[in-house]
C-alpha positions as CSV (number, residue, x, y, z in Angstrom):
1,X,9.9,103.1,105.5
2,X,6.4,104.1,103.8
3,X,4.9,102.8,100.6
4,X,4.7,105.9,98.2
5,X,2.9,105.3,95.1
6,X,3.7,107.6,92.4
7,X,1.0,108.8,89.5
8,X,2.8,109.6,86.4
9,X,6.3,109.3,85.5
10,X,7.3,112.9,84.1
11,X,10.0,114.4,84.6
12,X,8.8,115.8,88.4
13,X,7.6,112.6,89.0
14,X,10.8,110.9,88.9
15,X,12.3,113.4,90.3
16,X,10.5,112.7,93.1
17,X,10.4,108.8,93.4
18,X,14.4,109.2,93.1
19,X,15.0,111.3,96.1
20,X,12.2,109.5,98.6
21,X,13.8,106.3,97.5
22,X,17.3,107.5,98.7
23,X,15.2,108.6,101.5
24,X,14.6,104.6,102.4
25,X,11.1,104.3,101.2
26,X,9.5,101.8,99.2
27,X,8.5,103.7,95.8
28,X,6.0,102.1,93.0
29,X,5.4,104.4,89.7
30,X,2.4,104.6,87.7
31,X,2.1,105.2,84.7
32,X,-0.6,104.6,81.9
33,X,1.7,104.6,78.6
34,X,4.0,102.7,77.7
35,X,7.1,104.9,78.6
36,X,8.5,107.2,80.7
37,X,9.0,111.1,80.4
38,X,5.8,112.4,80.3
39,X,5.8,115.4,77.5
40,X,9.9,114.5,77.3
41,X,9.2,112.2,73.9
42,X,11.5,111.7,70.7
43,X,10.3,111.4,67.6
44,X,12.4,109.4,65.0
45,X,12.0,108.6,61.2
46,X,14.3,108.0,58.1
47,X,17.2,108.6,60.3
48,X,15.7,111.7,61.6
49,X,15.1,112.4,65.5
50,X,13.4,114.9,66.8
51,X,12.1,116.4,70.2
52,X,8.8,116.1,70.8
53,X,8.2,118.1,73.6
54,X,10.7,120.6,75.7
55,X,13.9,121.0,73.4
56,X,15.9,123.4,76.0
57,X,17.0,122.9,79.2
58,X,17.3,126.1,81.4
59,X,18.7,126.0,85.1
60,X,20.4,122.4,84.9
61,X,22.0,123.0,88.4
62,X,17.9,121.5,89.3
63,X,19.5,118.5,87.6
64,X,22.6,118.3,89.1
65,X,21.6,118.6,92.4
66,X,19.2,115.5,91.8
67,X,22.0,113.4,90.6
68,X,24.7,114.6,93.7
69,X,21.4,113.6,96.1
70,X,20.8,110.6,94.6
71,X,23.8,109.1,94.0
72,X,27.8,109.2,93.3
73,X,27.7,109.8,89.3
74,X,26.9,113.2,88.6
75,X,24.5,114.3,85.5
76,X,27.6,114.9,83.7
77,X,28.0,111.5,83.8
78,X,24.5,110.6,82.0
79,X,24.8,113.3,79.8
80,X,26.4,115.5,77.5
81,X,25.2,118.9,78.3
82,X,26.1,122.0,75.8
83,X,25.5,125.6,76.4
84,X,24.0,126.8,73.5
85,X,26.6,129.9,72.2
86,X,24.9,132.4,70.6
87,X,22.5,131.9,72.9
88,X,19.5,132.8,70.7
89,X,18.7,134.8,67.0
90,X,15.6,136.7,67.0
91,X,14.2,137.5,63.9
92,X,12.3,140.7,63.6
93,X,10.3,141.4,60.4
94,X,10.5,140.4,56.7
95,X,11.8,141.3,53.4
96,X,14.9,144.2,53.2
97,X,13.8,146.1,56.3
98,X,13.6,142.7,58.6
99,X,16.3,142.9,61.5
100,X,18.3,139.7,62.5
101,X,20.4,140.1,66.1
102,X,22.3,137.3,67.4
103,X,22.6,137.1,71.0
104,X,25.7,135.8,72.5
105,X,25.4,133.0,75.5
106,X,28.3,134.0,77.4
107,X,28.8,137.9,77.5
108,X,26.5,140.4,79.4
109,X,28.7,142.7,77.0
110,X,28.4,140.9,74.2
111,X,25.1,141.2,74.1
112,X,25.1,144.7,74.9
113,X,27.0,145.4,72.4
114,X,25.1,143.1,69.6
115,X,22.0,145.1,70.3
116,X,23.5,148.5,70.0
117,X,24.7,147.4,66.7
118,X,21.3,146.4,65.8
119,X,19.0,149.2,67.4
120,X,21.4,152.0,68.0
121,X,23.6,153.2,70.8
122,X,22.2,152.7,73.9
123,X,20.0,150.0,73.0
124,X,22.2,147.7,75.3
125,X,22.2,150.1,77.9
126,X,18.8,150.2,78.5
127,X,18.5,146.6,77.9
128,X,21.0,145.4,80.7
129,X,19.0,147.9,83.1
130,X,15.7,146.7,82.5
131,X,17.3,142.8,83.4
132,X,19.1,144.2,85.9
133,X,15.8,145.3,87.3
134,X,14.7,141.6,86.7
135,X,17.7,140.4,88.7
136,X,15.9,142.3,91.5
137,X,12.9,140.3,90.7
138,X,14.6,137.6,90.8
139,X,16.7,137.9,94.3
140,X,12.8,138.7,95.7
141,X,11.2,135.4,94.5
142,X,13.6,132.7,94.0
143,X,13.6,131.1,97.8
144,X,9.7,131.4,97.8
145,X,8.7,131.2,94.3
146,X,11.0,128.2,93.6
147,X,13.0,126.7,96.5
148,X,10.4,126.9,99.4
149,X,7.2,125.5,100.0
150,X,4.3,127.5,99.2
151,X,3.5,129.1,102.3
152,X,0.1,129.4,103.7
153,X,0.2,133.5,103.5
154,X,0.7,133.2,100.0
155,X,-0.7,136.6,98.9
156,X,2.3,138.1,99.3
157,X,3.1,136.4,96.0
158,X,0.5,138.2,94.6
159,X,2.3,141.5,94.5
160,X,4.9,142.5,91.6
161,X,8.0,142.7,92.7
162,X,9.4,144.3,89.5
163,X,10.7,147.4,90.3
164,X,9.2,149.8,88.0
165,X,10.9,153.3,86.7
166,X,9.9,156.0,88.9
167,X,8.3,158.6,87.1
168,X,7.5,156.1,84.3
169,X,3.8,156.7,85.1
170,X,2.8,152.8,85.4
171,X,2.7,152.6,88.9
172,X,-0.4,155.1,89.2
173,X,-3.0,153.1,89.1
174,X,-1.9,149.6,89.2
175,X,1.1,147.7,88.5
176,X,2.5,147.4,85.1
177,X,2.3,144.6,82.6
178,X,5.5,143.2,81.3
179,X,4.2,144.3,77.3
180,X,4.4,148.0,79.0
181,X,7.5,148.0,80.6
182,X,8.6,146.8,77.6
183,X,7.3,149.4,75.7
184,X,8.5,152.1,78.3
185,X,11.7,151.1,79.5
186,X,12.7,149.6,76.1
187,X,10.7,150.8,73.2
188,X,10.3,150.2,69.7
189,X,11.6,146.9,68.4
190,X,14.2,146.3,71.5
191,X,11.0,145.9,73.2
192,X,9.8,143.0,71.3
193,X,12.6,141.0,72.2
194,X,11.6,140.9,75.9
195,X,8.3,139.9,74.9
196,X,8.7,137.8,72.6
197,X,11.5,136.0,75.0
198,X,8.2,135.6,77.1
199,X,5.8,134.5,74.5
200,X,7.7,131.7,74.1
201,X,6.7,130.3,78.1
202,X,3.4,130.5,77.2
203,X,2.7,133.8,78.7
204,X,1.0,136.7,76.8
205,X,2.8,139.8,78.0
206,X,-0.7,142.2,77.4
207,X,-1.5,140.2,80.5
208,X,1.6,139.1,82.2
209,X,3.1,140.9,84.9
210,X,6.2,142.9,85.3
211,X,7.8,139.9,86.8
212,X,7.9,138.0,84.1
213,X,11.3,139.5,83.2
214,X,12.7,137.2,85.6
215,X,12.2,134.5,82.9
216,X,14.9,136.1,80.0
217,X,17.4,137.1,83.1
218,X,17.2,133.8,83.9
219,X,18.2,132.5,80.6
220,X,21.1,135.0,80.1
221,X,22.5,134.8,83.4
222,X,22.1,130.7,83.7
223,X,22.5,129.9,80.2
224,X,20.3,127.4,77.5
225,X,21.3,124.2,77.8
226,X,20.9,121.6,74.9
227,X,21.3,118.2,75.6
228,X,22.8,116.1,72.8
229,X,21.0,113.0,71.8
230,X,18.0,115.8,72.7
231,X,16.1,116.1,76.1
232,X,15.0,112.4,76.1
233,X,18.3,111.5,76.5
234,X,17.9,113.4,80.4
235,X,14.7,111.7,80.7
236,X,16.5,108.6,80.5
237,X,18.9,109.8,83.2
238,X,16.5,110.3,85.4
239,X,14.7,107.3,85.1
240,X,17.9,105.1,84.9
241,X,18.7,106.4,88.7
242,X,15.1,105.8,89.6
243,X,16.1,102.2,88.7
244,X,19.2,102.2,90.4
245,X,17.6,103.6,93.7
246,X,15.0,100.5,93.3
247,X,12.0,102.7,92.4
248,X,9.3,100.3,90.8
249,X,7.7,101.2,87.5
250,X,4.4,99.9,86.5
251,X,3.8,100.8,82.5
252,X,0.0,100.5,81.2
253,X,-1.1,101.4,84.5
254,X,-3.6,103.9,85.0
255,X,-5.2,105.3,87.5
256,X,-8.5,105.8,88.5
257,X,-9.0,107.1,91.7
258,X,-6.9,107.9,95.2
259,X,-8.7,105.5,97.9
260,X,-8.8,106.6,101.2
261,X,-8.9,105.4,104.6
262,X,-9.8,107.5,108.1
263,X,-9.9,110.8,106.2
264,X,-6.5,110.3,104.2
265,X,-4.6,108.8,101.2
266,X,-4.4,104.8,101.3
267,X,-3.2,104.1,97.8
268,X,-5.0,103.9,94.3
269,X,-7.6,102.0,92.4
270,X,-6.0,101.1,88.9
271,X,-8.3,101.1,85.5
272,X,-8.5,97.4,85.9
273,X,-10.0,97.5,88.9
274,X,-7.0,96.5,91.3
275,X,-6.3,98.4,94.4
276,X,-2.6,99.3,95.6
277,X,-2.3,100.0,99.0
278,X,0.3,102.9,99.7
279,X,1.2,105.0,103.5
280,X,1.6,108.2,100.6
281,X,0.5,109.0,96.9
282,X,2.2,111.8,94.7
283,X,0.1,113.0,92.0
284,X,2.4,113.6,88.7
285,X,0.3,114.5,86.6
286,X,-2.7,117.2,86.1
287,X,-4.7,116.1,89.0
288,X,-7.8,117.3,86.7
289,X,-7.5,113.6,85.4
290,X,-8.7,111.9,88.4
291,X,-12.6,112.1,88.4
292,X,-14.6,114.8,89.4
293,X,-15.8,113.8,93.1
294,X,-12.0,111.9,93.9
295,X,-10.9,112.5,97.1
296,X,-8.3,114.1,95.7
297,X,-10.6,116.9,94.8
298,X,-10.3,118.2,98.1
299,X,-9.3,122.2,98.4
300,X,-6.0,123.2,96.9
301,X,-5.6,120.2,95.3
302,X,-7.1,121.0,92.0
303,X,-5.5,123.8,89.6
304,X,-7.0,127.0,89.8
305,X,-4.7,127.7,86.4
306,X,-6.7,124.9,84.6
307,X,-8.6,126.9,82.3
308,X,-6.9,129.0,79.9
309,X,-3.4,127.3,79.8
310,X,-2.1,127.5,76.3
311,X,-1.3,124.3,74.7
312,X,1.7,123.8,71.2
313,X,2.1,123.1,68.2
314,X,4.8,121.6,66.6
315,X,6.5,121.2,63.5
316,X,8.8,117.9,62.7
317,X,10.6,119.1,59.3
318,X,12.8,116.8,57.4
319,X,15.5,119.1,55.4
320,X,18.0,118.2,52.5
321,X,21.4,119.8,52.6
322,X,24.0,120.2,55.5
323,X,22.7,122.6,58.1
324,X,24.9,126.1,57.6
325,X,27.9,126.5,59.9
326,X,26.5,130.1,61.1
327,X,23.0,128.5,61.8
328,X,21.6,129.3,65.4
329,X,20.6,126.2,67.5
330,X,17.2,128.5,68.4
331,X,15.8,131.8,66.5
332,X,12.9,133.3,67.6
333,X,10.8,134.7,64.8
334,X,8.8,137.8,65.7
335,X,4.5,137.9,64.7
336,X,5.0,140.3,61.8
337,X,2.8,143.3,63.1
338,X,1.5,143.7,59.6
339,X,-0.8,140.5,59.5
340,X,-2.8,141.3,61.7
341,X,-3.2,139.0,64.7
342,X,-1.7,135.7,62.8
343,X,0.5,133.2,64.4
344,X,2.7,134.5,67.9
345,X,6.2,134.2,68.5
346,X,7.9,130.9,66.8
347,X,10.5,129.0,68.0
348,X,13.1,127.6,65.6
349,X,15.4,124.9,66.7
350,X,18.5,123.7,64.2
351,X,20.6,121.4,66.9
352,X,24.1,120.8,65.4
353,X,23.8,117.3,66.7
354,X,24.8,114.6,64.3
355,X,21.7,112.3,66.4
356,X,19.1,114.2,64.7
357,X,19.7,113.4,61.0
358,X,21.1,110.1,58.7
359,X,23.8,111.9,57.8
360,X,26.2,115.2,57.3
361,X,24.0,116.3,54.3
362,X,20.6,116.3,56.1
363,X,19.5,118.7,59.2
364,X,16.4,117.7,61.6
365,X,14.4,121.1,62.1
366,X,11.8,121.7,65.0
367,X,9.5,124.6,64.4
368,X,6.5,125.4,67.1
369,X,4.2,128.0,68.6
370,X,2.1,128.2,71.5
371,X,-1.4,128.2,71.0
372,X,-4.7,128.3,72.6
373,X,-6.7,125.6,71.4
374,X,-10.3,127.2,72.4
375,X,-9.4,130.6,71.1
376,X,-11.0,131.2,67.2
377,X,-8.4,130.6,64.9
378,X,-6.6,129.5,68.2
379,X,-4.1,127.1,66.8
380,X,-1.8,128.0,63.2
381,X,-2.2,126.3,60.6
382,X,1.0,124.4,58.8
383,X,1.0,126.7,55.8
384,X,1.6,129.6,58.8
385,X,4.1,128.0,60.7
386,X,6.1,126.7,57.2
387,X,6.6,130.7,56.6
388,X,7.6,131.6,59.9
389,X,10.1,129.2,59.9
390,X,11.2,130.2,56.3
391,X,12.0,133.6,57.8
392,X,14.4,131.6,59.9
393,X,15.6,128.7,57.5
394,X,16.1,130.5,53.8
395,X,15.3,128.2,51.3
396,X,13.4,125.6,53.7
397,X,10.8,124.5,51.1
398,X,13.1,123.9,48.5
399,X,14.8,121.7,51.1
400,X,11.9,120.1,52.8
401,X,11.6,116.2,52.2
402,X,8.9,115.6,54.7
403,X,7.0,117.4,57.7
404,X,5.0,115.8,60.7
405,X,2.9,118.2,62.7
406,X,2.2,117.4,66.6
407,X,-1.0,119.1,67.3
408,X,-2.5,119.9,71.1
409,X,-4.7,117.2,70.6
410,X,-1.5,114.7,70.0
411,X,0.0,116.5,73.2
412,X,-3.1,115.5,75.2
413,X,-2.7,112.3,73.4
414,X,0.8,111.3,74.9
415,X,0.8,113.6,78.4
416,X,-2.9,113.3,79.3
417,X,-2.9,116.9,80.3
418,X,-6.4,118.3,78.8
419,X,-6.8,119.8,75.6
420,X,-2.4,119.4,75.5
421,X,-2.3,122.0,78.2
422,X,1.6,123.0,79.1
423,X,1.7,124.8,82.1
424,X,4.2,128.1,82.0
425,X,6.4,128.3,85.1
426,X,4.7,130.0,88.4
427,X,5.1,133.7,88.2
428,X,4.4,136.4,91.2
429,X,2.4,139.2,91.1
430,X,-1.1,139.2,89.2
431,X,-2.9,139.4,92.6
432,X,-1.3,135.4,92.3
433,X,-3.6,134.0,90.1
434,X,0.1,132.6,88.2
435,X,0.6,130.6,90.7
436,X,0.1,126.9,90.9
437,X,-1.3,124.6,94.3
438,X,1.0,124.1,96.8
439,X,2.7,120.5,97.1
440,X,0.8,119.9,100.5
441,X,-2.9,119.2,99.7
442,X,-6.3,118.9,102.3
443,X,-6.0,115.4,102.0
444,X,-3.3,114.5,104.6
445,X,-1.0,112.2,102.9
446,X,-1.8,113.0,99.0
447,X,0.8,115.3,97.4
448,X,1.5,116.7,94.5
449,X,4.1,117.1,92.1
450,X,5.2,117.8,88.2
451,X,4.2,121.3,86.1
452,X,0.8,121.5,88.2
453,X,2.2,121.9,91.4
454,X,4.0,124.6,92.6
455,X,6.5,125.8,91.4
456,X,4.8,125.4,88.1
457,X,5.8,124.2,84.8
458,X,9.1,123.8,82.7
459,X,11.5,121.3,82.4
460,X,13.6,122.9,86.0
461,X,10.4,124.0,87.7
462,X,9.2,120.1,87.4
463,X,12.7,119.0,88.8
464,X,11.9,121.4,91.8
465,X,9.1,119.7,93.1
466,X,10.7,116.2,93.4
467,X,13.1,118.2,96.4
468,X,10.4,120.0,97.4
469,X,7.7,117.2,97.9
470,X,10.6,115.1,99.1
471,X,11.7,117.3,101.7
472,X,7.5,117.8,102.9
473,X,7.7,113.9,102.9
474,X,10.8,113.1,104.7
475,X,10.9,116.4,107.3
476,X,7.0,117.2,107.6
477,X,6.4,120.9,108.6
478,X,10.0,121.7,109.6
479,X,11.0,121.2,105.9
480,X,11.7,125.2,105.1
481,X,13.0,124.7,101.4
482,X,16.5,122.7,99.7
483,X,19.8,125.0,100.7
């Protein structure tokens, strides 16, 4: 049995200290606020709860699989998990030419047929071929992208696996972004609902590759989960088995440096001064936090994604009035090409969730964008966001009561992660520079886990590095990835 001690406790953090406490080792979390969850907060007010961080859940078999490993009750169990059907609205445009389609969450025909009402015949056609092309993607990647540790040749990552349209002229002189397939394989607006589907991860498709079509198969062959009581309520899951499985949690507990001791990990010096001895430390969290010169600075340990990762805003919006029985839990509202460079992609979330509001004749509304905080004019104003979501919510001023904005300066407030960076999942191709560190660091016995490890951010790509750091942990170098 070793001593682990955890830093952090997001979501891959516990996800972690759950399954090496099954394991039979001794685990101690911790963590320097007051809670647990990490960017997995809840916001209430007047009756009104809100998400404050990740308000979807995709691929919850991540989930599942740490509550069979963990223990007899099975997620289901903890939680109430609904599929959200339709699946998403996207919102294209404004005034009497704007186009609404409404995706279905359950039907590869459905949607077919929903966008060949919207865009013409054979607008579903060529949008099931392009994801069927990302399903190729997919089958490539998963087991080394998201299921294995990163291996040492990891260049291979590096090259696009999409497999582009012969003839298509993008394979000529290097391979494609996903903002030209896009525009080749799909064309006018069609296209924007790949991108935008992208946008929404943080990602700019000018810049991302091909690949990154994995990301909306995903979602409409796995399905968006909602979890009622919102995503805090499976941040409490987790934790709760953490507790069950004895895992210690130290709150107010920061961290200052990873000691060592004959060239590896020892444990960690706490802000007050305090050492804790540990056989293993997990890093949780951006390991940018620990000073510059920490041990755990060695190579591969630090980020080479640091700079540049986009951050959010959000909107917390307060409505009078019964939410609309033919409102979508999540519309995505195009940029409107016509204002120039303005605000990106927004995300509108209306959960039909009686938590979220005092009572039948209210509705909780969660509006936000990515943003880069160091860009000019980087980060929309309220004003910008209040008329995106309008496109969305008719009538959504008239209704407003109140509105609480979470800026990227409140996200590095509650998370620690500089300037409120959220880390996109890992994506191959890009010569790998979308890739994240591998678990494994140069400092034997210092690990690391959460969105800044491989495989990279999102609520299931945290949940992957608990069984992947788990299995480096418990199996060493035989460990060849979960089955």
């Amino acid at each position: 049995m070793a001593r682990i001690a955890v830093i952090g406790a997001g979501m891959g953090a516990m996800a972690t200290a759950a399954r090496l406490a099954v394991a039979g080792h001794r685990v101690t979390v911790h963590e320097r606020g007051p809670d647990h969850g990490g960017s997995v907060g809840r916001h209430r007010r007047d009756g009104f709860a809100f998400d404050t961080g990740p308000g979807l859940l995709h691929l919850p078999a991540v989930y599942r699989d740490l509550f069979i490993k963990t223990g007899k009750r099975p997620l289901e169990d903890h939680v109430d998990l609904v599929q959200l059907d339709p699946a998403v609205r996207h919102v294209l445009g404004e005034g009497p030419g704007a186009i609404t389609v409404t995706l279905p969450g359950k039907s590869r025909g459905g949607v077919a047929a929903a966008l060949d009402e919207a865009f013409g015949p054979g607008a579903g056609e060529r949008w099931n071929a392009v994801l069927g092309r990302a399903r190729d993607t997919w089958d490539a990647t998963r087991r080394p992208l998201l299921e294995e540790p990163l291996r040492p040749a990891w260049q291979s990552l590096g090259r696009d696996p999409y497999p582009a349209l012969r003839g298509s002229g993008l394979l000529r002189r290097r391979p494609p972004t996903l903002a030209e397939v896009a525009g080749r394989e799909l064309g006018g607006p069609l296209a924007e609902l790949l991108t935008a589907r992208v946008e929404t991860y943080g990602l700019d498709p000018r810049t991302a590759p091909a690949s990154a079509a994995a990301l909306p198969y995903m979602e409409q062959t796995f399905g968006s989960w909602y979890v009622r009581g919102g995503l805090r309520a499976l941040a409490t899951a987790v934790h709760e088995r953490c507790l069950e499985r004895k895992v210690e949690f130290v709150f107010g507990s920061g961290v200052r440096d990873v000691l060592t001791r004959d060239g590896r990990a020892a444990g960690l010096l706490l802000d007050d001064g305090t050492e804790e001895a540990a056989d293993l430390v997990v890093c949780g969290i951006d390991p940018r936090q620990l000073p510059v010169g920490s041990p755990a600075w060695a190579p591969d340990a630090v980020p080479a994604r640091g700079a540049g990762v986009p951050s959010r805003i959000t909107l917390l919006l307060a409505l009078r009035g019964a939410r609309p029985t033919d409102a979508a839990h999540r519309t995505l509202v195009h940029r409107d090409p016509g204002h120039g460079a303005g605000v990106g992609t927004v995300t509108v979330l209306r959960p039909d969730d009686p938590t979220t509001r005092p009572d039948a004749d209210h509705e909780a509304v969660t509006v936000s964008a990515v943003c880069d905080p160091q860009a000019p004019q980087g980060v929309p104003g309220v004003q910008e966001l209040l008329a995106a979501a309008e496109r969305a919510v008719p009538g959504l001023r008239e209704r407003l009561l109140w509105h609480e904005v979470r800026t990227p300066a409140d996200v590095e407030a509650a998370t620690g992660a500089l300037g409120g960076a959220v880390p996109p999942p890992a994506l191959a191709g890009a010569g790998g520079r979308l890739l994240y560190p591998a678990n494994t660091t140069a400092l034997p016995g210092f690990y690391l886990a959460g969105g800044w490890a491989h495989p990279g951010g999102g609520l299931a790509h945290a949940g992957m590095t608990g069984a992947l750091v788990a299995g480096l942990i418990v199996e060493g170098d035989r460990f060849r990835g979960s089955q």
